[in-house]
C-alpha positions, 0 to 999 in steps of 0.5 A: 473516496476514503483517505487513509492516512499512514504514519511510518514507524521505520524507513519504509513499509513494503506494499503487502504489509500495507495494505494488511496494516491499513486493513485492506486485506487480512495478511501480507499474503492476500496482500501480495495476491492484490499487487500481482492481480494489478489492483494497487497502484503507487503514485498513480502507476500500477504497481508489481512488485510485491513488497516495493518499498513505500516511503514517506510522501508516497500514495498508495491506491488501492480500489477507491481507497487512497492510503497518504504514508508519512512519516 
């Protein structure tokens, strides 16, 4: 399982934006398109809304690959 460690530049970062940052989509929107299909999950739950605010001590999952954000 590939670890992916994300250091935060603000309070949060939405999940869409996340996934486009860390590079495991090409845009936001592809990135919406993964959370409505049920494929991330935020701490372990899946997560459905697209643009849930991800803080600091958060992990984000997303296939096999395990995103720590951080601040």
């Amino acid at each position: 399982m590939p670890n992916v460690d994300f250091t935060l530049n603000g309070e949060y970062v939405e999940v869409n934006q996340l996934l486009k940052l860390v590079g495991l989509c090409d845009s936001g929107g592809a990135g919406k398109m993964l959370v409505a299909e049920g494929l991330v999950k935020v701490d372990r739950k899946i997560e459905t809304r697209k643009t849930a605010k991800i803080r600091a001590g958060q992990v984000v999952m997303f296939g096999d690959v395990r995103i720590t954000v951080k601040a």
